[in-house]
One Martini backbone bead per residue (centre of mass of N, CA, C, O) as a GRO file, in nm:
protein
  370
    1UNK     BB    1   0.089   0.036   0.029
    2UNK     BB    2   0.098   0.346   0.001
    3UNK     BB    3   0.251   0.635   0.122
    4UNK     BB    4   0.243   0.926   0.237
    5UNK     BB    5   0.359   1.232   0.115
    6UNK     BB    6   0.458   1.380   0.370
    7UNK     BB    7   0.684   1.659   0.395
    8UNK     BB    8   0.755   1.567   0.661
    9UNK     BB    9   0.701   1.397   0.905
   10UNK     BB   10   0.469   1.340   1.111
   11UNK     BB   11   0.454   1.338   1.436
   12UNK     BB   12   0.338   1.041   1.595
   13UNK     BB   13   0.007   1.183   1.699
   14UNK     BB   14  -0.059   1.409   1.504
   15UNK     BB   15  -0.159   1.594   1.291
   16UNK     BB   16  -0.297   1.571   0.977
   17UNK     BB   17  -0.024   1.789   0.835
   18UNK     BB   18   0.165   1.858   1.039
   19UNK     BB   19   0.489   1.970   1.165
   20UNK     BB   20   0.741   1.893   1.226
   21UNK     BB   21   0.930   1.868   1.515
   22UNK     BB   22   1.235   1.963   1.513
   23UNK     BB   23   1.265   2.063   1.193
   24UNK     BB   24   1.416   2.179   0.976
   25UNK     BB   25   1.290   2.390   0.731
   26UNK     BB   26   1.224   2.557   0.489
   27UNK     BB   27   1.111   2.862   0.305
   28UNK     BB   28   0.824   2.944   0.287
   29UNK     BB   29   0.889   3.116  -0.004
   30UNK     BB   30   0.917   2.861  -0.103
   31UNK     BB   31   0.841   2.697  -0.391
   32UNK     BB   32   0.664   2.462  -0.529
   33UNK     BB   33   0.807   2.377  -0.841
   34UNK     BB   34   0.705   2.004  -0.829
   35UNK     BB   35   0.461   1.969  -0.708
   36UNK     BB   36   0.255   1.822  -0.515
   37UNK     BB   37   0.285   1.515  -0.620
   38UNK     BB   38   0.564   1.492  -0.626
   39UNK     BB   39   0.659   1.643  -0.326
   40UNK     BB   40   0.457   1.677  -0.072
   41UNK     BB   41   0.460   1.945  -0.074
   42UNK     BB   42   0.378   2.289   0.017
   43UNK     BB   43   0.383   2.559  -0.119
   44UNK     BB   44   0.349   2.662   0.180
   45UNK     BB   45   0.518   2.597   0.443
   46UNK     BB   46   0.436   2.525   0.782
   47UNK     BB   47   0.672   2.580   1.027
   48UNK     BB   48   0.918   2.733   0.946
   49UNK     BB   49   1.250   2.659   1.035
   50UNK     BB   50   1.526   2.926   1.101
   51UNK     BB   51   1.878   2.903   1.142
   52UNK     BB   52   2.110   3.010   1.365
   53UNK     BB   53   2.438   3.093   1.449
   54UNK     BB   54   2.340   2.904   1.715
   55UNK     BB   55   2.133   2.667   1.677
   56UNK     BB   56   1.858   2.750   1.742
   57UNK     BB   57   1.541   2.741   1.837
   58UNK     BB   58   1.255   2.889   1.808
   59UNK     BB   59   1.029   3.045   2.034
   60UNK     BB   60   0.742   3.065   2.190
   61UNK     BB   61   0.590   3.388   2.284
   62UNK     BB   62   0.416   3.584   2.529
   63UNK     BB   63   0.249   3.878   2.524
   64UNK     BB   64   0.058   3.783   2.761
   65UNK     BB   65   0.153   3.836   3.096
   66UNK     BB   66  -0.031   4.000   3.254
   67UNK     BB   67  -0.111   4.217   3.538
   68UNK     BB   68   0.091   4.033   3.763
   69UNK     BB   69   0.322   4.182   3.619
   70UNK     BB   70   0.618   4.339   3.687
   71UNK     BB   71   0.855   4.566   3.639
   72UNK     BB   72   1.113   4.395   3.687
   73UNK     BB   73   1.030   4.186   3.434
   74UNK     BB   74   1.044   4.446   3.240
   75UNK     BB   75   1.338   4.475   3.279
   76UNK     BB   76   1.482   4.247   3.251
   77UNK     BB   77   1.363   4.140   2.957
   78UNK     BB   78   1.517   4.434   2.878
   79UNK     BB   79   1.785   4.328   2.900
   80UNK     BB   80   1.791   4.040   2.755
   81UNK     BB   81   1.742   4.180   2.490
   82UNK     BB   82   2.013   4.401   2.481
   83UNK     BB   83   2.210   4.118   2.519
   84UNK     BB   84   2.149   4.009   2.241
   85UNK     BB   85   2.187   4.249   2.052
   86UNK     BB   86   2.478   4.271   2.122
   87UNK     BB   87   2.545   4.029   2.048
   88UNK     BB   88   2.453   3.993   1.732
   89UNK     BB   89   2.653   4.234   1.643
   90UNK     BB   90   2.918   4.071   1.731
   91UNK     BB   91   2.874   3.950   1.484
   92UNK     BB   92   2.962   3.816   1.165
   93UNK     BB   93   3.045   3.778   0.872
   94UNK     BB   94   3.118   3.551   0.627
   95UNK     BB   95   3.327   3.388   0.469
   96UNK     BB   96   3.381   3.128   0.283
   97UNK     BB   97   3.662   3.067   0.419
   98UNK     BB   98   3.513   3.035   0.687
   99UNK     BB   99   3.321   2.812   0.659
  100UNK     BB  100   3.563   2.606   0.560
  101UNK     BB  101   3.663   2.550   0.858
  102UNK     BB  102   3.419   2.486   0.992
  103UNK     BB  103   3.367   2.212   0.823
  104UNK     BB  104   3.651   2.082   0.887
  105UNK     BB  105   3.629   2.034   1.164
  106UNK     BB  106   3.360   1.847   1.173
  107UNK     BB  107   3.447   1.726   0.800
  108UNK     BB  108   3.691   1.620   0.745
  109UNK     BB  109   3.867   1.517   0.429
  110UNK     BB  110   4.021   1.285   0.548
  111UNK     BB  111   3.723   1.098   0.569
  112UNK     BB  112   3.719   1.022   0.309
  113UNK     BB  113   3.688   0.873   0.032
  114UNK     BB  114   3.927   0.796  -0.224
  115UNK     BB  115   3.678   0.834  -0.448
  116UNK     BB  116   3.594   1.068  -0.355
  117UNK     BB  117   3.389   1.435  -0.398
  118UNK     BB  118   3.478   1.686  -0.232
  119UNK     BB  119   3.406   2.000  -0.142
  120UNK     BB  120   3.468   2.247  -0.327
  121UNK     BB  121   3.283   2.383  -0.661
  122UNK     BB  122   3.176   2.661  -0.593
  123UNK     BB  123   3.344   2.951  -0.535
  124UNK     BB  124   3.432   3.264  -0.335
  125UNK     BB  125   3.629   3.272  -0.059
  126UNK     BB  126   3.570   3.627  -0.055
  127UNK     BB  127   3.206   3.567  -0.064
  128UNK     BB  128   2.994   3.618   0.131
  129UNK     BB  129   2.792   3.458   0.408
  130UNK     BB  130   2.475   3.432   0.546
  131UNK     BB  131   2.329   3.209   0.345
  132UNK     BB  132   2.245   2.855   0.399
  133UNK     BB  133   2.194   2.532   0.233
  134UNK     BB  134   2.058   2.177   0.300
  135UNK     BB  135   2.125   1.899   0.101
  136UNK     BB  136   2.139   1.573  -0.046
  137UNK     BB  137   2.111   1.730  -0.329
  138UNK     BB  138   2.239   1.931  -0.668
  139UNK     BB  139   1.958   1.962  -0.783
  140UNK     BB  140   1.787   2.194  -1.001
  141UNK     BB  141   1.577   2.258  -0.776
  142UNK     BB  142   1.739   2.284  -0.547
  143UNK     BB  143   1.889   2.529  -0.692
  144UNK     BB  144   1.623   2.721  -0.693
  145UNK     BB  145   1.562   2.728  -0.426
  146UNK     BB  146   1.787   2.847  -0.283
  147UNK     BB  147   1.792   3.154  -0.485
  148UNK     BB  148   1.513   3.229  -0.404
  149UNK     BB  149   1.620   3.269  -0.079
  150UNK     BB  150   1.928   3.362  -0.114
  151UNK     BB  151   2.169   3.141  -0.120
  152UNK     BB  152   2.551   3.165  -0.103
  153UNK     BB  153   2.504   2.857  -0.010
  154UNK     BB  154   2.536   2.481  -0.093
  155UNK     BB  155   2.506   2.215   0.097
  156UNK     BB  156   2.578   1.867  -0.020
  157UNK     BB  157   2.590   1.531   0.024
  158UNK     BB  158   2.609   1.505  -0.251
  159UNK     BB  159   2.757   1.495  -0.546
  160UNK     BB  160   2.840   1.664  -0.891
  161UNK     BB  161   3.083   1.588  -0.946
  162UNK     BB  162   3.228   1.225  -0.927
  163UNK     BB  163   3.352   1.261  -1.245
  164UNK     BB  164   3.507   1.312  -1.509
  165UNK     BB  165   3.505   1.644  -1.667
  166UNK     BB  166   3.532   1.841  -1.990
  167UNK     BB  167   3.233   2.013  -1.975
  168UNK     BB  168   3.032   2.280  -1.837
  169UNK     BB  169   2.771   2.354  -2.047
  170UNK     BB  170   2.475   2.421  -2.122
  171UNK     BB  171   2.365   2.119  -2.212
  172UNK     BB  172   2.348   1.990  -1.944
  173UNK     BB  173   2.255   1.953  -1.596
  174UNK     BB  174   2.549   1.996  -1.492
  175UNK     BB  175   2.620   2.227  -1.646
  176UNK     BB  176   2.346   2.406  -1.556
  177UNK     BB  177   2.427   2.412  -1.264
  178UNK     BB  178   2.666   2.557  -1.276
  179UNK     BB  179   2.565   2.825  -1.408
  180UNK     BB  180   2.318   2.903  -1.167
  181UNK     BB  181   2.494   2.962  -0.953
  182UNK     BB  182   2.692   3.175  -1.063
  183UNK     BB  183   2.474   3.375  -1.148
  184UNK     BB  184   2.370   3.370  -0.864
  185UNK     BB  185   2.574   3.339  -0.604
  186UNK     BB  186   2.627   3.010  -0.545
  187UNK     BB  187   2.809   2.814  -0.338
  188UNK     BB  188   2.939   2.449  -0.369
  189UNK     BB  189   2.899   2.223  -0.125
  190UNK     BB  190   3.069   1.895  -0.042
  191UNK     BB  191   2.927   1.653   0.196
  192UNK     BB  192   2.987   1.322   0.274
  193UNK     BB  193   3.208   1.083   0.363
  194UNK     BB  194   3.280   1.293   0.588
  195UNK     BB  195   2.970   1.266   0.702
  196UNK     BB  196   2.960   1.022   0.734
  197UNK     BB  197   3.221   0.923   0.969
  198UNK     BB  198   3.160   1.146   1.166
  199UNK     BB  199   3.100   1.292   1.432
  200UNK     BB  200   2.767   1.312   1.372
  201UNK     BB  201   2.646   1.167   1.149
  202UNK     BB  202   2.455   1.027   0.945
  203UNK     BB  203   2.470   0.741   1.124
  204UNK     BB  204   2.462   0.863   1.381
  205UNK     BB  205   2.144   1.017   1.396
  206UNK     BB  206   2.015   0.789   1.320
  207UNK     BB  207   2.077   0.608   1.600
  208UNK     BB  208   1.944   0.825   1.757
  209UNK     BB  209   1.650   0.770   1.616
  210UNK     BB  210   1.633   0.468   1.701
  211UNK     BB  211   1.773   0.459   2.028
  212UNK     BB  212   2.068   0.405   2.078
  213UNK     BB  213   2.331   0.231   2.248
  214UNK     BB  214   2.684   0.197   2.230
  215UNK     BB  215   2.788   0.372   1.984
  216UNK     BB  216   2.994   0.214   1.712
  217UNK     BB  217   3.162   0.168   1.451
  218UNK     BB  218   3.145  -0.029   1.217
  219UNK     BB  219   3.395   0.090   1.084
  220UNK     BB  220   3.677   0.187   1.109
  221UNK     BB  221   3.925   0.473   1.056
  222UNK     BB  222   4.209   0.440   0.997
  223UNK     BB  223   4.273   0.810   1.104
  224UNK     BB  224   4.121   0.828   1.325
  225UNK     BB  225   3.935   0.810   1.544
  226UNK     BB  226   3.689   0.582   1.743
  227UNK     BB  227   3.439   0.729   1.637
  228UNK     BB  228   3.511   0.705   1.370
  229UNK     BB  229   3.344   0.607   1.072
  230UNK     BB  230   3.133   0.322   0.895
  231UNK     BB  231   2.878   0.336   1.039
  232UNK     BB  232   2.670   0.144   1.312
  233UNK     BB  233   2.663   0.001   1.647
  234UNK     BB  234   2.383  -0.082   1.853
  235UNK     BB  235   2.178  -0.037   2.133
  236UNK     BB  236   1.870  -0.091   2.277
  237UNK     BB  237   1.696  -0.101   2.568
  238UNK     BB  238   1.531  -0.318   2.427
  239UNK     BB  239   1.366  -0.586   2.347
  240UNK     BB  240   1.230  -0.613   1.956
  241UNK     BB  241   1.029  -0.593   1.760
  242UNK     BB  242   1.033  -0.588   1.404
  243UNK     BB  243   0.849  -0.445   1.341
  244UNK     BB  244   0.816  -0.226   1.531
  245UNK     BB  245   1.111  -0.089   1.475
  246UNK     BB  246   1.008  -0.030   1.161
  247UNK     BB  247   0.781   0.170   1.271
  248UNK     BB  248   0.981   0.381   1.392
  249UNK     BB  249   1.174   0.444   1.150
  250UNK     BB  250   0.933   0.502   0.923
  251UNK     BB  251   0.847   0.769   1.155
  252UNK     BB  252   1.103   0.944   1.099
  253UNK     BB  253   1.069   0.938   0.789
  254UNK     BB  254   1.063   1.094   0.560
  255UNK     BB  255   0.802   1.051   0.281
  256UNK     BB  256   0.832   0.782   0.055
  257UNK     BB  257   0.724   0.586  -0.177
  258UNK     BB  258   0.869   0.333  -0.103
  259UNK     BB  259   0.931   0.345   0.229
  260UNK     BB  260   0.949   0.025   0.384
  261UNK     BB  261   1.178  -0.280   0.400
  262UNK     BB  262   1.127  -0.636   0.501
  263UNK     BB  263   1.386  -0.897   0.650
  264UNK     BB  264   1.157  -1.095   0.825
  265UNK     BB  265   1.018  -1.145   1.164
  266UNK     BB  266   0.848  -0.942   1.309
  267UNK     BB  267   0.819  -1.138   1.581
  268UNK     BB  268   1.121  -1.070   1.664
  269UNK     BB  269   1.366  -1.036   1.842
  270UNK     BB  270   1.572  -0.714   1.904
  271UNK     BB  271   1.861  -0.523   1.947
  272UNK     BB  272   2.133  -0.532   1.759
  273UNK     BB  273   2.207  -0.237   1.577
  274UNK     BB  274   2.264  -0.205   1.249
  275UNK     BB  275   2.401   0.111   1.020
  276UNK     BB  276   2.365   0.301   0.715
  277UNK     BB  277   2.359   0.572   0.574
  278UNK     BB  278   2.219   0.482   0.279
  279UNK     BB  279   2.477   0.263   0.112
  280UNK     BB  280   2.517  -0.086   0.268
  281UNK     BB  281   2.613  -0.399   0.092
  282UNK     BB  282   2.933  -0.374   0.132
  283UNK     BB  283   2.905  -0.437   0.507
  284UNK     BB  284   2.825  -0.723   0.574
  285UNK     BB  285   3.037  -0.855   0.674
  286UNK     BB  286   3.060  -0.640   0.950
  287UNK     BB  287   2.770  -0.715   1.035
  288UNK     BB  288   2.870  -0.995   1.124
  289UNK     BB  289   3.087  -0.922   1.310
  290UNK     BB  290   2.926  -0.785   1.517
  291UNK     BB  291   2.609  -0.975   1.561
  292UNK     BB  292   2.365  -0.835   1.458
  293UNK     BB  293   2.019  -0.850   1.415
  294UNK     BB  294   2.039  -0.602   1.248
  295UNK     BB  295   1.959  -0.400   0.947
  296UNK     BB  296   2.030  -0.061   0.851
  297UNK     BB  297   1.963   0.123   0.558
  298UNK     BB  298   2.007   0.116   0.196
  299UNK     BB  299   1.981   0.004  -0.163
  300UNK     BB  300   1.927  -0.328  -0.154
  301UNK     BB  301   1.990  -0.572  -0.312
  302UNK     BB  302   1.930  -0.863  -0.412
  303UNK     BB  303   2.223  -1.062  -0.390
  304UNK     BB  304   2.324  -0.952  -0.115
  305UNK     BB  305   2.067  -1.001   0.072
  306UNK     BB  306   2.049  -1.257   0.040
  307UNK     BB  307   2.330  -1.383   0.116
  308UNK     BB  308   2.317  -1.271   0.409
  309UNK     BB  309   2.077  -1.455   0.505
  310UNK     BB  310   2.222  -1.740   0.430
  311UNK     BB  311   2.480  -1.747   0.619
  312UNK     BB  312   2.255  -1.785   0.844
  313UNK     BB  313   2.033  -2.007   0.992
  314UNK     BB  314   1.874  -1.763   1.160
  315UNK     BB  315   1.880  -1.493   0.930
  316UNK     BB  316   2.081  -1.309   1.005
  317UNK     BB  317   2.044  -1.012   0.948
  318UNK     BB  318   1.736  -0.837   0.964
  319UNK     BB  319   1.606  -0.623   0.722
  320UNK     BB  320   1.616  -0.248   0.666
  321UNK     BB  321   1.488  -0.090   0.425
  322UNK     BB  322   1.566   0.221   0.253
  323UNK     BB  323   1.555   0.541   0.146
  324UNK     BB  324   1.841   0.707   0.059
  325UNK     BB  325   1.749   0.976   0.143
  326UNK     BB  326   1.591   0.980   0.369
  327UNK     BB  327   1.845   0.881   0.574
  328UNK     BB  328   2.028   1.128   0.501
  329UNK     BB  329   1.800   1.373   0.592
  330UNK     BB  330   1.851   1.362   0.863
  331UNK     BB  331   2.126   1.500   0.918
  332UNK     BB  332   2.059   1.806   0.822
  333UNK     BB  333   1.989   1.975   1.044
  334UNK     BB  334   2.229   1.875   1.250
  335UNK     BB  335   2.439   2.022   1.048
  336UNK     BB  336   2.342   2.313   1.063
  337UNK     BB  337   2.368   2.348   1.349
  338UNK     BB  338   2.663   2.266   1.412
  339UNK     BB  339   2.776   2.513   1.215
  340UNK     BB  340   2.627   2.733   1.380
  341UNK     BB  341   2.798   2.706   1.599
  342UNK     BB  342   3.061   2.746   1.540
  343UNK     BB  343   3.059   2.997   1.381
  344UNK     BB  344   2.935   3.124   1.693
  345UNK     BB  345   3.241   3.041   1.776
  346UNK     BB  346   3.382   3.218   1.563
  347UNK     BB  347   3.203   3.543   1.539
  348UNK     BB  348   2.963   3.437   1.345
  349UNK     BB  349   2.625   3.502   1.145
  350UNK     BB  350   2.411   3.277   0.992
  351UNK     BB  351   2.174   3.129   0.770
  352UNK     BB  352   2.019   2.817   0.833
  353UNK     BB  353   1.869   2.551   0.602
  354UNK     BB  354   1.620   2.350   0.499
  355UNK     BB  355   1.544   2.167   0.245
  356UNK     BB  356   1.216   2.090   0.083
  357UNK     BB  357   1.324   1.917  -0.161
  358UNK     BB  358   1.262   1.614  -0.278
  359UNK     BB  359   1.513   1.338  -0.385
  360UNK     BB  360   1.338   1.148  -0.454
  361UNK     BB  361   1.298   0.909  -0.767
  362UNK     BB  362   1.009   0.863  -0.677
  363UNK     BB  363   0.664   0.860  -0.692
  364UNK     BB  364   0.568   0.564  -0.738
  365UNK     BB  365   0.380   0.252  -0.584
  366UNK     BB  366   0.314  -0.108  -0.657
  367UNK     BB  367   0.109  -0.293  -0.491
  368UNK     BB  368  -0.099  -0.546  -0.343
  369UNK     BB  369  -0.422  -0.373  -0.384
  370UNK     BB  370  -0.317  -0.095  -0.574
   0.00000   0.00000   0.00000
């Protein structure tokens, strides 16, 4: 059956289509270019939290303090908007040289993988940054979306150019990005694999999301922390049914096409959870070195996961199969705010938001029944 196409998803309990809490959306005045029916975006998306260099989420606040409340109070109050406002004036903008080393702290790129493709792709390091908004992907409707808003930065956690390219002329999709990108004024930065692997990456978010403890990397960076590297396995608080887990990291993902699929026993007891996100069946070794119950991911082929359940003769590890950009579009608010959190002790101040742009490549799923 179809899964609702609310994106972000409302969190359980919520009213329906009420904004997602605690998660940064993208700008309300950032127009749906690619329409109800593809992303399940609102026109004006409503409850839109846009993240500034402190990393703060905006807090509802009553003017209506009523007749008992007293000069001191309001003496008070006035003092802390005046030391509020002089903090903010206190903060610079940055320029892009000053963003990237803020990057560079968070999710160094020697933490990358050596085929990979990260770093600045467009932009120049001397030209002022106080927009900057996170995506999963640098598809040209979400660079329409940055620019609409007026974004000097967009940083992707995808690459836009990964493999040698001879030419960039407005003739392809990415030739025609990046004439876009340069023509609007907004630099582009990749944040891939070295933002799977650092300490709060991709797979760190996953796992605090579906509420491990005990997180330790699959892998390990071979020149990193002891914290860093690709994917992450730990512990549930108690024995969880598997359809119950599958479940609940469901109700976590935006909602998309795909929704989630699993292989094994729903009422299966599991406890030990090894994560990926994006495409993980590459790592299907390390997950039964570990000896997790359950693997979550995304991407998984036919014959890598055949082949991982038949090698030990309980079934395990159990297959949480996710949607590659869902698994990933969960970094995207934390790593926002950890960003912003940086720059303003560094001294700088800028908006950061969440694009709102969809980028899942599926529209609709045909199962039995629908």
């Amino acid at each position: 059956m179809s899964k609702d196409p609310t994106f972000p998803r409302p969190d359980a309990g919520a009213d329906e289509g009420a904004p997602a809490t605690d998660i940064p959306a993208g700008p309300a005045d950032v127009p749906d270019t690619a329409g109800a029916e593809r992303s399940g975006l609102a026109a004006e998306p409503a409850g839109a939290v846009v993240l500034s260099s402190v990393g703060a989420l905006p807090q509802d606040t009553d003017d209506d303090m009523g007749d008992d409340t007293d000069d001191t109070d309001d003496a008070s109050g006035a003092a802390g908007d005046a030391d509020d406002e002089a903090a903010g004036d206190s903060l610079e903008t940055p320029v892009l040289a000053d963003v990237l080393v803020a990057v560079e702290e968070l999710w160094p790129e020697s933490l990358a993988e050596t085929w990979d493709q990260v770093g600045l792709v467009v932009g120049r390091p001397d030209a002022e940054v106080d927009r900057i908004m996170f995506a999963v992907d640098p598809t040209l409707e979400v660079i329409d979306e940055a620019l609409e808003w007026g974004a000097q930065l967009l940083i992707t956690h995808h690459p836009l150019l990964m493999k040698g390219v001879n030419s960039v002329a407005a003739t392809s999709g990415k030739g025609r990005a990046v004439h876009r990108l340069i023509e609007g004024g907004c630099a582009l930065l990749t944040v891939h694999t070295n933002g799977d692997s650092a300490v709060g990456g991709v797979s760190d978010v996953l796992a605090d999301a579906i509420g491990l403890g005990d997180v330790k990397p699959l892998v390990r960076a071979p020149l990193g922390l002891v914290e860093e590297g690709i994917g992450r396995v730990g512990l549930l608080a108690g024995p969880e049914k598997l359809g119950d887990l599958a479940a609940r990291v469901f109700l976590q993902l935006p909602a998309v096409a795909g929704g989630v699929r699993v292989s094994g026993d729903k009422d299966a007891l599991v406890r030990k959870v090894a994560v990926c996100g994006g495409a993980g069946d590459s790592l299907f070794d390390a997950v039964r070195a570990s000896d997790a119950d359950v693997f979550v991911t995304a991407d998984l082929r036919h014959h890598p996961a055949s082949e991982a359940r038949e090698v030990r003769a309980d079934g395990k590890p159990y297959l949480i199969d996710l949607s590659h950009f869902a698994s990933e579009w969960l970094w995207l608010p934390a790593a926002a705010e950890a960003l912003g959190n940086v720059l303003a002790d560094q001294g700088f101040a800028a908006e950061l938001v969440v694009s709102q742009t969809n980028t899942d490549p599926w529209d609709f799923i045909l199962t039995p029944g629908n």
